[in-house]
PDB file of the backbone (N, CA, C, O) and the ligand in Angstrom, with CONECT records:
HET     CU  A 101       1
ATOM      1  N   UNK A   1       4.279  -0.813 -24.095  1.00  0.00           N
ATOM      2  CA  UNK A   1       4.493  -1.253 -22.712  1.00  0.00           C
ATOM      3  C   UNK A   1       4.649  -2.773 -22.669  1.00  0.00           C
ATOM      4  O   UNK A   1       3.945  -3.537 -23.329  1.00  0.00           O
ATOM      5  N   UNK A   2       5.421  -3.071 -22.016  1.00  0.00           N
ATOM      6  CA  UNK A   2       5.909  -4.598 -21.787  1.00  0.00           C
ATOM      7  C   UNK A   2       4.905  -5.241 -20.835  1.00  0.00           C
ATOM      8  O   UNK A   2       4.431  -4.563 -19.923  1.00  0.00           O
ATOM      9  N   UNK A   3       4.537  -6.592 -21.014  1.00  0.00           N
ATOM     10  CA  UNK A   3       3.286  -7.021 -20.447  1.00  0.00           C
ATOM     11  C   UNK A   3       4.143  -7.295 -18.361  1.00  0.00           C
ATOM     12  O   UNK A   3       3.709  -7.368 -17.211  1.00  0.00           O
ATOM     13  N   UNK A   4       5.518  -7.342 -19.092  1.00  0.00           N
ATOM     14  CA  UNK A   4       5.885  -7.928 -17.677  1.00  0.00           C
ATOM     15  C   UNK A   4       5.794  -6.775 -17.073  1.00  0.00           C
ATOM     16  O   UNK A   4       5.476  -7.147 -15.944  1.00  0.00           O
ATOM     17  N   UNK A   5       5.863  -5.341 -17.020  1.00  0.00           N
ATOM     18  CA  UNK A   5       6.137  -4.527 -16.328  1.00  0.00           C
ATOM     19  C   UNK A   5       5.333  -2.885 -16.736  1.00  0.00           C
ATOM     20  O   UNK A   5       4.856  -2.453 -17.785  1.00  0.00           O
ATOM     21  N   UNK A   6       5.441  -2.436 -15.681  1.00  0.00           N
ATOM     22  CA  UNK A   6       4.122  -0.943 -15.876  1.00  0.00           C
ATOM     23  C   UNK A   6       4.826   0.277 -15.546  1.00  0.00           C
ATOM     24  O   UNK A   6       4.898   0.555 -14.348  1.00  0.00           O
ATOM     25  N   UNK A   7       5.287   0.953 -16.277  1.00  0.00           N
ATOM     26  CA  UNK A   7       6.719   2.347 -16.199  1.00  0.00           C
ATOM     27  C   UNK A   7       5.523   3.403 -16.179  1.00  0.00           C
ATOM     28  O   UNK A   7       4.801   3.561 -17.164  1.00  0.00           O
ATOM     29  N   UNK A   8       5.375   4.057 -15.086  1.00  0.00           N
ATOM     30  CA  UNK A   8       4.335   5.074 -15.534  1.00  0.00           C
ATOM     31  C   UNK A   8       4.931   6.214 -15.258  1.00  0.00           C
ATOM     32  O   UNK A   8       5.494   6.265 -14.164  1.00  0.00           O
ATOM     33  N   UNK A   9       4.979   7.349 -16.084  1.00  0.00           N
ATOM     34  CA  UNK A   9       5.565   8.618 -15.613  1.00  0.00           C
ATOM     35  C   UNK A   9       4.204   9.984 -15.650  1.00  0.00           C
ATOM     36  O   UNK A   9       3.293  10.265 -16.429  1.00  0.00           O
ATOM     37  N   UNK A  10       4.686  10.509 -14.432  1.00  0.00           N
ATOM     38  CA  UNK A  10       3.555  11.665 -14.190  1.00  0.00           C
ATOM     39  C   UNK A  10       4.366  13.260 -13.979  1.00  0.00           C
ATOM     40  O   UNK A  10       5.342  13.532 -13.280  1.00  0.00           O
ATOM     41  N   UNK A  11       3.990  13.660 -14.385  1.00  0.00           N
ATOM     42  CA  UNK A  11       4.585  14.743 -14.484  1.00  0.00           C
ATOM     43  C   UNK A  11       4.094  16.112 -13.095  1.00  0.00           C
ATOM     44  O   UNK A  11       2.916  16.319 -12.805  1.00  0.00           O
ATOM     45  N   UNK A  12       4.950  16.663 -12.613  1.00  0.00           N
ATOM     46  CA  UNK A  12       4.352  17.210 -11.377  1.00  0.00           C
ATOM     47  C   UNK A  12       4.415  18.748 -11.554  1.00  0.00           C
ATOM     48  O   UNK A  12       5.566  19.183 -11.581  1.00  0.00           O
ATOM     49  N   UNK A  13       3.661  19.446 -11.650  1.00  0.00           N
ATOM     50  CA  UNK A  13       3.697  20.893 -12.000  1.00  0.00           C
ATOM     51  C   UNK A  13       2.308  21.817 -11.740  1.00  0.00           C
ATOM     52  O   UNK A  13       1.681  22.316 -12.674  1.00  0.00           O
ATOM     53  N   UNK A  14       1.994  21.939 -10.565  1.00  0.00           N
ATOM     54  CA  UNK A  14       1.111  22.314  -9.881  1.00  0.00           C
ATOM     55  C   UNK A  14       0.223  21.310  -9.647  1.00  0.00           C
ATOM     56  O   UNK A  14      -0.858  21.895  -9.719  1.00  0.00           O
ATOM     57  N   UNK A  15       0.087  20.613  -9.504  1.00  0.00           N
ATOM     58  CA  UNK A  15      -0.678  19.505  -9.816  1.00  0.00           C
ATOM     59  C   UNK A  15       0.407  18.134 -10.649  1.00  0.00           C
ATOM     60  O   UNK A  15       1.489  18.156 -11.235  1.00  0.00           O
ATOM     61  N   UNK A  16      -0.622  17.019 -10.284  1.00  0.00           N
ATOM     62  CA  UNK A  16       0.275  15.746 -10.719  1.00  0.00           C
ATOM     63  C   UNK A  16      -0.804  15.507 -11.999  1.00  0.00           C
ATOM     64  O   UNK A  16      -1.974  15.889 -11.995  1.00  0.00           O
ATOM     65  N   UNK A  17      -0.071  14.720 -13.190  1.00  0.00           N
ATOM     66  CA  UNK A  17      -0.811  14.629 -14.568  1.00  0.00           C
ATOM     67  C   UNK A  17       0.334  13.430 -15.010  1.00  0.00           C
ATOM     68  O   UNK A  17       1.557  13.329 -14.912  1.00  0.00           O
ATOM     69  N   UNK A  18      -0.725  12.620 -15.528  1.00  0.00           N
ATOM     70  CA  UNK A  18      -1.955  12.256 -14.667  1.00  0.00           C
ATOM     71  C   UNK A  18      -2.032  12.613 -13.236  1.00  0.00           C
ATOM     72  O   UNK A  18      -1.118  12.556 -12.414  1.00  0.00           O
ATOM     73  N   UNK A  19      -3.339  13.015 -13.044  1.00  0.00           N
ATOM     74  CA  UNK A  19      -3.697  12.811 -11.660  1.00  0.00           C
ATOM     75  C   UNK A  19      -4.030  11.094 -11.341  1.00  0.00           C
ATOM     76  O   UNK A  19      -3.590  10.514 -10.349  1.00  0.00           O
ATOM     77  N   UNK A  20      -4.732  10.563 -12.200  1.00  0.00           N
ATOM     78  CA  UNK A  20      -5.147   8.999 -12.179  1.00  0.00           C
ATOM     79  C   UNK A  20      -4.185   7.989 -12.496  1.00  0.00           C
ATOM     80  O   UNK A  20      -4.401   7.487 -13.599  1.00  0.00           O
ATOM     81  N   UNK A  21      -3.269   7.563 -11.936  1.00  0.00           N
ATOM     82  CA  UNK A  21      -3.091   6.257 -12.650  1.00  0.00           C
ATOM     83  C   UNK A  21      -3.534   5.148 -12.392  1.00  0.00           C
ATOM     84  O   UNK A  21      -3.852   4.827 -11.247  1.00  0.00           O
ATOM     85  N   UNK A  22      -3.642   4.301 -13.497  1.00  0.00           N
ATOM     86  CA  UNK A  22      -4.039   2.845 -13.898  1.00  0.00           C
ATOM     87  C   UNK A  22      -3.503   1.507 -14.074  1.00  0.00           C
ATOM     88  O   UNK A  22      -3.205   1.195 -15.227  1.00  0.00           O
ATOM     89  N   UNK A  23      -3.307   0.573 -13.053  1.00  0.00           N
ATOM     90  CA  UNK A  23      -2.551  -0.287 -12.794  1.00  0.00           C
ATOM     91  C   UNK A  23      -3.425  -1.372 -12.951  1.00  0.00           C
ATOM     92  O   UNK A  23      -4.595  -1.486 -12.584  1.00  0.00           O
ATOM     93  N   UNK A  24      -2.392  -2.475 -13.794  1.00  0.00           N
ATOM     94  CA  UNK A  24      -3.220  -4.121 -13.654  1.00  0.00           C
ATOM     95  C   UNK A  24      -2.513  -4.481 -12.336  1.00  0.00           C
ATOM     96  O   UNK A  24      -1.432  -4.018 -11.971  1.00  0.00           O
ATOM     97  N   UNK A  25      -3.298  -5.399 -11.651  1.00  0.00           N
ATOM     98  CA  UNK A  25      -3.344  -5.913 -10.464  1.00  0.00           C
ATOM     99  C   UNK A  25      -2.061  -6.891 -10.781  1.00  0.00           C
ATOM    100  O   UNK A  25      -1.925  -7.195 -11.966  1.00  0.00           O
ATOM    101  N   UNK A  26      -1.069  -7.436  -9.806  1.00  0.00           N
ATOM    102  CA  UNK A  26      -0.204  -8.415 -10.191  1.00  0.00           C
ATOM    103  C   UNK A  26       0.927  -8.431 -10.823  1.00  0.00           C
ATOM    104  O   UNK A  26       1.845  -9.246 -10.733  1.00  0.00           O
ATOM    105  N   UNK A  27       0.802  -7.220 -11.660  1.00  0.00           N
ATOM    106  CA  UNK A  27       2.083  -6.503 -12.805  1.00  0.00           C
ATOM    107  C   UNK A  27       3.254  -5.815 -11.555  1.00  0.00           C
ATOM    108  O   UNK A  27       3.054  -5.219 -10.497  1.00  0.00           O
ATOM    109  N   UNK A  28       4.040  -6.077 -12.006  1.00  0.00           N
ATOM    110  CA  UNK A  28       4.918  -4.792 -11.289  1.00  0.00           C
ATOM    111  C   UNK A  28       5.204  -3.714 -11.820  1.00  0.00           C
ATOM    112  O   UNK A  28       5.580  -3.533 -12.978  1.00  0.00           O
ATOM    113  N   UNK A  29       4.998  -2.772 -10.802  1.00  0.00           N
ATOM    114  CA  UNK A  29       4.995  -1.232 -11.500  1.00  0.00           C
ATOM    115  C   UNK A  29       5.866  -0.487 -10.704  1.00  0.00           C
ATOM    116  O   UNK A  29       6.391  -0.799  -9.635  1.00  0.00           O
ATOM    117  N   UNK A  30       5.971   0.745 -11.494  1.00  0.00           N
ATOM    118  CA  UNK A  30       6.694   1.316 -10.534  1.00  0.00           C
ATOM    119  C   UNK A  30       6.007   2.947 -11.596  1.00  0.00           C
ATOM    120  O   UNK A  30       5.629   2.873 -12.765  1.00  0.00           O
ATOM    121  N   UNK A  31       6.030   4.313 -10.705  1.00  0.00           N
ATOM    122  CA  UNK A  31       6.074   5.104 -11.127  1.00  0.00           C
ATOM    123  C   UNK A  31       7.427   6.292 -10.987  1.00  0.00           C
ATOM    124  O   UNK A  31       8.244   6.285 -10.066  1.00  0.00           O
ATOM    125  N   UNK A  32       7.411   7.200 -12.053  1.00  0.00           N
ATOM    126  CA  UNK A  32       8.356   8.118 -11.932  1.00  0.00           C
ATOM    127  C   UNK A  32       7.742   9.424 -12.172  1.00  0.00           C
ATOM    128  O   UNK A  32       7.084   9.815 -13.136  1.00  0.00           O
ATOM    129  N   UNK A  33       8.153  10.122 -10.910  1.00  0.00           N
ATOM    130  CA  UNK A  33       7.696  11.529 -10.978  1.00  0.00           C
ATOM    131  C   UNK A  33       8.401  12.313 -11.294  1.00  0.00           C
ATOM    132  O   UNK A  33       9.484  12.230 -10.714  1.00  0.00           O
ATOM    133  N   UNK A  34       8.306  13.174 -12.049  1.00  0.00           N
ATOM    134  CA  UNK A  34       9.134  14.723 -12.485  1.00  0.00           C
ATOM    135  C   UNK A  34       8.238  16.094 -12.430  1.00  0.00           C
ATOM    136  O   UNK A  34       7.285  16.640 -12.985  1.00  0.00           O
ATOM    137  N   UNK A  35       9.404  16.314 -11.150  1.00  0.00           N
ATOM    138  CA  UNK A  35       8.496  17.714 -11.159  1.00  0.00           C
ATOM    139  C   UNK A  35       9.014  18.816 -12.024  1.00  0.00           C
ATOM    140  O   UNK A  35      10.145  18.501 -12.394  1.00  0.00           O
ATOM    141  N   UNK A  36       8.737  19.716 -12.392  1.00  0.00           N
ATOM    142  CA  UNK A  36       9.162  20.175 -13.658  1.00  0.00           C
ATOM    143  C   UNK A  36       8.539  21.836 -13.343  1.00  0.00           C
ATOM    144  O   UNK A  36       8.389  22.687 -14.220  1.00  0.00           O
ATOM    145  N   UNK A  37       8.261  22.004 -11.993  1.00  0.00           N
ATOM    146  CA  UNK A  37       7.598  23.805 -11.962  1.00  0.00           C
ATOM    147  C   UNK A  37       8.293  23.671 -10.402  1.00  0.00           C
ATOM    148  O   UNK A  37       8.783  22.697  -9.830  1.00  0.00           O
ATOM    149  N   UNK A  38       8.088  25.276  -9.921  1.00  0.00           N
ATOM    150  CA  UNK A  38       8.290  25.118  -8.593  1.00  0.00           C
ATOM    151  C   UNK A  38       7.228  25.833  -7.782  1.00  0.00           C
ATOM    152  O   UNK A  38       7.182  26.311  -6.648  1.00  0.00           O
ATOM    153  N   UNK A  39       6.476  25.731  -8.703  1.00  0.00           N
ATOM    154  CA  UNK A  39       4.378  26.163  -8.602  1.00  0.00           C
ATOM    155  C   UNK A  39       4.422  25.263  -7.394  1.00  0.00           C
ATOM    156  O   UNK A  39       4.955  24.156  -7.472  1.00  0.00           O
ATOM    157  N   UNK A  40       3.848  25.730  -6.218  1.00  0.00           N
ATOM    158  CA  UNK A  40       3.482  24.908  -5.242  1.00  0.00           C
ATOM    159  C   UNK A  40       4.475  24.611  -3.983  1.00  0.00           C
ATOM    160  O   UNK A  40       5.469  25.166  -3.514  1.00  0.00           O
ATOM    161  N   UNK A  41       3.581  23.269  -3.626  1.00  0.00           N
ATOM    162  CA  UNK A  41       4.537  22.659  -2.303  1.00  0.00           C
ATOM    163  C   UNK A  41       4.748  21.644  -2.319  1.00  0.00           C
ATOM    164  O   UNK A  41       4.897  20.981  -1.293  1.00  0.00           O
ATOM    165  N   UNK A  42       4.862  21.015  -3.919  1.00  0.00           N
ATOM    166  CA  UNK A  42       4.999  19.366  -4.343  1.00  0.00           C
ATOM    167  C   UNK A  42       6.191  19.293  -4.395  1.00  0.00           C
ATOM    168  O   UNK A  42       6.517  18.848  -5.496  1.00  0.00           O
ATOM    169  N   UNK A  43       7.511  19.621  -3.409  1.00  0.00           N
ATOM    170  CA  UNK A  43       8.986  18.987  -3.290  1.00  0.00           C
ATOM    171  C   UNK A  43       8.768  17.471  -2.621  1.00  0.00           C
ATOM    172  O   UNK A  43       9.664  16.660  -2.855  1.00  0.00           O
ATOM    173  N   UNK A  44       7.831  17.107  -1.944  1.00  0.00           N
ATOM    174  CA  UNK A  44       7.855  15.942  -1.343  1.00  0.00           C
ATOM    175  C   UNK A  44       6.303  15.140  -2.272  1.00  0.00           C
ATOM    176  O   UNK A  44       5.177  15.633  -2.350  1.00  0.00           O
ATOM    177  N   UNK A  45       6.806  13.761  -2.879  1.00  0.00           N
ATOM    178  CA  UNK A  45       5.293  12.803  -3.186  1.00  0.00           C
ATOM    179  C   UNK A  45       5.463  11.739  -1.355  1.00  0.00           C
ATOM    180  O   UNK A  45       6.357  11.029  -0.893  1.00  0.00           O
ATOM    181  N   UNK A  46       4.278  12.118  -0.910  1.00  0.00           N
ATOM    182  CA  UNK A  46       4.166  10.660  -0.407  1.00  0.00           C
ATOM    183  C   UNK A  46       2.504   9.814  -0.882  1.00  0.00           C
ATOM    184  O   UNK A  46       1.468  10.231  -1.398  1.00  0.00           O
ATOM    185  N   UNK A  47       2.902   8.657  -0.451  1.00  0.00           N
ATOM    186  CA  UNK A  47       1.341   7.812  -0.234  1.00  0.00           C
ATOM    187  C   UNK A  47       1.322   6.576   1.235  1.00  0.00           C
ATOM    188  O   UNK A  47       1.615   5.386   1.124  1.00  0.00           O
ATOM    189  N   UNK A  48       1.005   7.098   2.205  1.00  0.00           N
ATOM    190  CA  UNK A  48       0.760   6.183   3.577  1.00  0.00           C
ATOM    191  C   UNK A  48       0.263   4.742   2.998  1.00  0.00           C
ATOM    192  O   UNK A  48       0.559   3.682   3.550  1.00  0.00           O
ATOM    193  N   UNK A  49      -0.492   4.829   1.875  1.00  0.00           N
ATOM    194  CA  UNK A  49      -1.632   3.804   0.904  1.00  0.00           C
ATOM    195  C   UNK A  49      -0.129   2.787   0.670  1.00  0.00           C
ATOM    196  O   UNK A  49       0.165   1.819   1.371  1.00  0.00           O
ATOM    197  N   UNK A  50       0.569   3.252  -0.351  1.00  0.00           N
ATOM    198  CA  UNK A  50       1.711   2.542  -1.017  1.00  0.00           C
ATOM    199  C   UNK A  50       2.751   2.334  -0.461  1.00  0.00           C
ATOM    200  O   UNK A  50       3.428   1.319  -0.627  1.00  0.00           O
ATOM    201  N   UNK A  51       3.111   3.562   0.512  1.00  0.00           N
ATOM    202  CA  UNK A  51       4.378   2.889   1.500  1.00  0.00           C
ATOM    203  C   UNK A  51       5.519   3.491   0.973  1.00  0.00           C
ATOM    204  O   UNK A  51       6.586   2.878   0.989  1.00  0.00           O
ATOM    205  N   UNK A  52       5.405   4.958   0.362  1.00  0.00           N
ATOM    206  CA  UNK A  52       6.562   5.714   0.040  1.00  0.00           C
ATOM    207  C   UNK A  52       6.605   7.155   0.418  1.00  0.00           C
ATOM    208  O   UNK A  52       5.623   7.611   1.003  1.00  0.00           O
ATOM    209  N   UNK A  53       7.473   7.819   0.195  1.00  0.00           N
ATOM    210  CA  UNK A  53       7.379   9.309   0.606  1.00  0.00           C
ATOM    211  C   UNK A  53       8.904   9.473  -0.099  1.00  0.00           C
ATOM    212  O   UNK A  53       9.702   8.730   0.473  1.00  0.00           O
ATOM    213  N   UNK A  54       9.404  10.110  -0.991  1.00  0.00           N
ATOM    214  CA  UNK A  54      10.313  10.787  -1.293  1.00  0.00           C
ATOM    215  C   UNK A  54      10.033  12.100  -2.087  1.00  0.00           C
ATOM    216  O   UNK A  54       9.138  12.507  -2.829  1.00  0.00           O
ATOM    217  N   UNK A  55      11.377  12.642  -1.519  1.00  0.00           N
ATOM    218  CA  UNK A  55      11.578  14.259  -2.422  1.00  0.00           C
ATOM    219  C   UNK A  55      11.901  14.255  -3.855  1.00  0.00           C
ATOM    220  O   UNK A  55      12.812  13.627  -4.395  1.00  0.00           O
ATOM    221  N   UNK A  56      10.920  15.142  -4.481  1.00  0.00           N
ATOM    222  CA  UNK A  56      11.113  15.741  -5.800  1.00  0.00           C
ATOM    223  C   UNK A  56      12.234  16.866  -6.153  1.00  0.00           C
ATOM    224  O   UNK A  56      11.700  17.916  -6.509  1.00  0.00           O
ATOM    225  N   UNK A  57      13.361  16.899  -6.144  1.00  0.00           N
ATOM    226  CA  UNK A  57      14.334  17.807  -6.664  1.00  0.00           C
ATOM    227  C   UNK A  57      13.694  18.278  -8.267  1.00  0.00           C
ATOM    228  O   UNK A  57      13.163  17.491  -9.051  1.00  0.00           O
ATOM    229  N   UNK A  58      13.884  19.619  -8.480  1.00  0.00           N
ATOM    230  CA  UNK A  58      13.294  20.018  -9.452  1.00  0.00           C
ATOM    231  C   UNK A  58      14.092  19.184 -10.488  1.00  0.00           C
ATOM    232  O   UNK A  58      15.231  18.797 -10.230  1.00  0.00           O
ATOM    233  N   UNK A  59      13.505  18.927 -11.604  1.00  0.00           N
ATOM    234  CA  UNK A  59      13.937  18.471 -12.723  1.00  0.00           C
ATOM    235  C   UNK A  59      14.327  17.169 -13.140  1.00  0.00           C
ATOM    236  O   UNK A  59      14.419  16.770 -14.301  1.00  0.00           O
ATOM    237  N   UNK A  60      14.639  16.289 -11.665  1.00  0.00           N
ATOM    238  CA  UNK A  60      15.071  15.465 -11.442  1.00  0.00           C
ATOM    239  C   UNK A  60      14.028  14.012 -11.002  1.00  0.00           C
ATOM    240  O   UNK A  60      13.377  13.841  -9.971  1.00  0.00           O
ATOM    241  N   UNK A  61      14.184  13.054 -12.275  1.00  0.00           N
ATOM    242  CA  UNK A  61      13.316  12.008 -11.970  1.00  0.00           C
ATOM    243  C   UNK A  61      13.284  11.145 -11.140  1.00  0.00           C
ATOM    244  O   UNK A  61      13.930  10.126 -11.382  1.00  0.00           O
ATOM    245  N   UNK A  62      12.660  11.221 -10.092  1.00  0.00           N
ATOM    246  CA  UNK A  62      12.527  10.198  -8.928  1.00  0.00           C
ATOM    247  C   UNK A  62      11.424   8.941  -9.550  1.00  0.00           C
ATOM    248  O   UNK A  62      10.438   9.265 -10.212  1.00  0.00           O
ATOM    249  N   UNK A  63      11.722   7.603  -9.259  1.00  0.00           N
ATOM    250  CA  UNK A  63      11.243   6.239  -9.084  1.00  0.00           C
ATOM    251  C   UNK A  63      10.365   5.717  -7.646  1.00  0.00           C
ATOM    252  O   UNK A  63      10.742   6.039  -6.519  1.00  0.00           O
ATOM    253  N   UNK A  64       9.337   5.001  -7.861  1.00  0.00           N
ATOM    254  CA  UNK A  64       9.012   4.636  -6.737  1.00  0.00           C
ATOM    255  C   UNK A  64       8.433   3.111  -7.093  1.00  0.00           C
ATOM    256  O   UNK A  64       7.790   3.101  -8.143  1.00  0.00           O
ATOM    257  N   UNK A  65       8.542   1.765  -6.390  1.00  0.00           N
ATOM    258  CA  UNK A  65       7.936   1.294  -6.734  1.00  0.00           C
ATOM    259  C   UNK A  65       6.345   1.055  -6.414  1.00  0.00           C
ATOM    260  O   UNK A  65       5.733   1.581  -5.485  1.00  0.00           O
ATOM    261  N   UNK A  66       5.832   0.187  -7.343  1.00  0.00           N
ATOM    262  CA  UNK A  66       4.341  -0.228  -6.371  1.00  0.00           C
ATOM    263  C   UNK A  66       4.009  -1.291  -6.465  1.00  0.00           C
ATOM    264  O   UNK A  66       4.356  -1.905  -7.474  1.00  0.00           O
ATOM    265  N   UNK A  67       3.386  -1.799  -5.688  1.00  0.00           N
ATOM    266  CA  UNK A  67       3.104  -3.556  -5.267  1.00  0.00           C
ATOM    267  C   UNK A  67       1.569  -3.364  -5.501  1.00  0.00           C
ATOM    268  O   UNK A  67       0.743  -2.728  -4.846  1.00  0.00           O
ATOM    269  N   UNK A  68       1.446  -4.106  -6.627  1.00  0.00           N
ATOM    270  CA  UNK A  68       0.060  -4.230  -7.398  1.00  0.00           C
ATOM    271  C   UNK A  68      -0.813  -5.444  -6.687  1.00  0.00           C
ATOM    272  O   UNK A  68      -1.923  -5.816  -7.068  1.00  0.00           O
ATOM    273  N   UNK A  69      -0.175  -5.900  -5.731  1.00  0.00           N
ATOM    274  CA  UNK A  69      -0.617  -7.651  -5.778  1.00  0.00           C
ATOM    275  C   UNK A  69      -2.259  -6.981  -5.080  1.00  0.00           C
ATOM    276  O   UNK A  69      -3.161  -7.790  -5.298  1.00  0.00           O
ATOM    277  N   UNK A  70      -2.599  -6.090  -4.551  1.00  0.00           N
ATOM    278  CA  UNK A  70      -3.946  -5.797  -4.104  1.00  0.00           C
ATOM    279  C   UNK A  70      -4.619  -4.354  -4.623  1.00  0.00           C
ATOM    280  O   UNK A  70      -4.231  -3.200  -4.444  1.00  0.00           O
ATOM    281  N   UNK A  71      -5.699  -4.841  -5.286  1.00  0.00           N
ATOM    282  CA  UNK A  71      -6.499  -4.342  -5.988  1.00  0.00           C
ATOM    283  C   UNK A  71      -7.407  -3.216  -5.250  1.00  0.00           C
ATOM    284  O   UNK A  71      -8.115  -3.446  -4.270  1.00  0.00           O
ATOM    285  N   UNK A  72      -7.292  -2.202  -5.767  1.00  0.00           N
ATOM    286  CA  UNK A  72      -8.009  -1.273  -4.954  1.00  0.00           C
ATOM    287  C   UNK A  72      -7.768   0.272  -5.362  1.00  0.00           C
ATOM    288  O   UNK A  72      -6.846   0.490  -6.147  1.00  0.00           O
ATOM    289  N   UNK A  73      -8.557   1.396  -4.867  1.00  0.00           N
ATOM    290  CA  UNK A  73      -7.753   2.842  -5.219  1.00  0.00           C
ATOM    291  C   UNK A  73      -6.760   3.353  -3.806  1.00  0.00           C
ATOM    292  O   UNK A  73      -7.080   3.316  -2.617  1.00  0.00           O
ATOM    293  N   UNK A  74      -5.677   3.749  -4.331  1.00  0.00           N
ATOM    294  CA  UNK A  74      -4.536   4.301  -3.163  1.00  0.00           C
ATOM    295  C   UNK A  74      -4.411   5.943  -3.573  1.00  0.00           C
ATOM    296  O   UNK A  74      -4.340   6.595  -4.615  1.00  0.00           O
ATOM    297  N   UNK A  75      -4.427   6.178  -2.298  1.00  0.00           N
ATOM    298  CA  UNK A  75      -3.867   8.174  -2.698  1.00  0.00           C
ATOM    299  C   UNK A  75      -2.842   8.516  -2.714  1.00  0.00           C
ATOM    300  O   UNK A  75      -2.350   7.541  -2.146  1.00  0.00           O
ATOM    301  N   UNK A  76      -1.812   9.314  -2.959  1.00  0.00           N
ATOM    302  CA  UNK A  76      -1.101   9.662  -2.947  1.00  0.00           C
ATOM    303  C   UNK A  76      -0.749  11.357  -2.942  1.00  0.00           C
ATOM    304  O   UNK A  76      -1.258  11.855  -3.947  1.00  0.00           O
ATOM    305  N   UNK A  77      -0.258  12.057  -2.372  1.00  0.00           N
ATOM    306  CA  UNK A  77      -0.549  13.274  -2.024  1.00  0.00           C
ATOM    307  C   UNK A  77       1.094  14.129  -1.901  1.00  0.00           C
ATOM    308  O   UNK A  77       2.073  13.388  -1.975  1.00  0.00           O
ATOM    309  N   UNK A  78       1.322  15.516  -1.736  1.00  0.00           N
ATOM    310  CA  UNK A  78       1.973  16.151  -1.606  1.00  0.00           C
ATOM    311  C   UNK A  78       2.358  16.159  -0.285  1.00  0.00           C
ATOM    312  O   UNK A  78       1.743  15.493   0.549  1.00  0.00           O
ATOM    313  N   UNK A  79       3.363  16.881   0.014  1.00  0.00           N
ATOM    314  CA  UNK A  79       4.058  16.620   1.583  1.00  0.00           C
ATOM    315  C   UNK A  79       2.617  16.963   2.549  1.00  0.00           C
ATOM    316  O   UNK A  79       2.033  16.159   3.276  1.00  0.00           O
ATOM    317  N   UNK A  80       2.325  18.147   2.348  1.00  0.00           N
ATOM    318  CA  UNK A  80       1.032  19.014   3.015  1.00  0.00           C
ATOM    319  C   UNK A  80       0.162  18.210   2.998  1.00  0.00           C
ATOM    320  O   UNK A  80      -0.531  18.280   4.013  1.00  0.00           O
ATOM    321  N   UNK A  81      -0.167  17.387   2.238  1.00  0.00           N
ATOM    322  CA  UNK A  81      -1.755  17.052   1.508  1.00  0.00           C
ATOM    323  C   UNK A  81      -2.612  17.840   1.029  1.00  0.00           C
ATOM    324  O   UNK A  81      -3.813  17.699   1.260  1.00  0.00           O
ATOM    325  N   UNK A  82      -2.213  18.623   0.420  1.00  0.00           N
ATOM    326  CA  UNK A  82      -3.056  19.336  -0.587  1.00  0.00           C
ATOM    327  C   UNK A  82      -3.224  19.359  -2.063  1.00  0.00           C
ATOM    328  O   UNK A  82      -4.091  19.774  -2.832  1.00  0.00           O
ATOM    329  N   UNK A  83      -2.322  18.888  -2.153  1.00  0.00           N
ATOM    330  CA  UNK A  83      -2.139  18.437  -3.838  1.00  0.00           C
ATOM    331  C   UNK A  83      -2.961  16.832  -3.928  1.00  0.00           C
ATOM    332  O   UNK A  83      -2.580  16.332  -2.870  1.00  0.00           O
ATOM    333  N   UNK A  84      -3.712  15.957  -4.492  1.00  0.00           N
ATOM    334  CA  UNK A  84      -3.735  14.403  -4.274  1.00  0.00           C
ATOM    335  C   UNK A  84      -3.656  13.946  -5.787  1.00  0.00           C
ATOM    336  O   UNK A  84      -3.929  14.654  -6.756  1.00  0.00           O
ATOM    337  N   UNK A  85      -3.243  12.664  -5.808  1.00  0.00           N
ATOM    338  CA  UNK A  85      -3.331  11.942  -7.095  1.00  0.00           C
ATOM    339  C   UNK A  85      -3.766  10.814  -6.182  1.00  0.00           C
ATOM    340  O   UNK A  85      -3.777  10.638  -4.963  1.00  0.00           O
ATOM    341  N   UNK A  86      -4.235   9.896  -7.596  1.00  0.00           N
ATOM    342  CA  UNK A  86      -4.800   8.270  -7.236  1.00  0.00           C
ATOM    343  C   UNK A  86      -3.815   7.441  -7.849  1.00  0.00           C
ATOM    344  O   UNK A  86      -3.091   7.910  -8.728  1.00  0.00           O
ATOM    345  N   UNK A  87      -3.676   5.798  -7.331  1.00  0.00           N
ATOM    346  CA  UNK A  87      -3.372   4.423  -8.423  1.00  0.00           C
ATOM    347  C   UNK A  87      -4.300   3.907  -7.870  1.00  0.00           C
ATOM    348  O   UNK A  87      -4.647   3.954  -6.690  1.00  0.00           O
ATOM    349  N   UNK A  88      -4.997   3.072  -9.283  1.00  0.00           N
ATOM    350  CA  UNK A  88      -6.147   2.460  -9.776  1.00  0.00           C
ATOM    351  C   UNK A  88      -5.785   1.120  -9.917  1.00  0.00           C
ATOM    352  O   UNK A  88      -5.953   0.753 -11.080  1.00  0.00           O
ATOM    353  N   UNK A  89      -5.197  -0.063  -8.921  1.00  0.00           N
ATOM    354  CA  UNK A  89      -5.110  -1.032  -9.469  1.00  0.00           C
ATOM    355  C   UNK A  89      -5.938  -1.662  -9.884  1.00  0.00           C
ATOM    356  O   UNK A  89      -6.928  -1.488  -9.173  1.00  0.00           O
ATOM    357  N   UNK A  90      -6.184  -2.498 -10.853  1.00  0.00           N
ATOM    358  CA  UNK A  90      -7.322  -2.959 -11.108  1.00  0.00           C
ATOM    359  C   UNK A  90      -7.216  -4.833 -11.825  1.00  0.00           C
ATOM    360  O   UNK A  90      -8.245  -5.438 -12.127  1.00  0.00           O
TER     361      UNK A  90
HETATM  362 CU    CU A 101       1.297  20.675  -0.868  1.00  0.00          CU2+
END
């Protein structure tokens, strides 16, 4: 991983895996989700926390960025909210 930048990919298939991710504070990051089952009701990631919401097309890797500059845990959840994952900036 490049110090300038934080590529995190999670994989979405009944659940997000990581469920946790781990961010340095200040870095720019961005994550990419792939959903990869059609287990569930995870066609949509949002996070109200981070300031995104886009659709997961099966198979197909979606980008999001994230603004690390504040330190803290953010949720991030399925369209429903029943599914949740975390970022851990730290
Ligand atoms: Cu759901």
């Amino acid at each position: 991983m490049s110090e300038n930048v934080q590529r995190i990919e999670v994989e979405v298939a009944g659940g997000y895996a990581p469920a946790v991710v781990n961010l340095k504070q200040g870095v720019p990051a961005s994550i990419t989700f792939t959903r990869t089952s059609d287990q569930g009701c995870l066609d949509v990631v949002h996070s109200k926390d981070l300031h995104f919401e886009t659709e997961l097309p099966l198979n197909l890797p979606q980008t999001v960025a994230i603004d690390t500059q504040r330190a803290g845990e953010y949720e991030f959840s399925c369209g429903m909210d029943m599914m949740h994952g975390k970022v851990v900036i730290a």
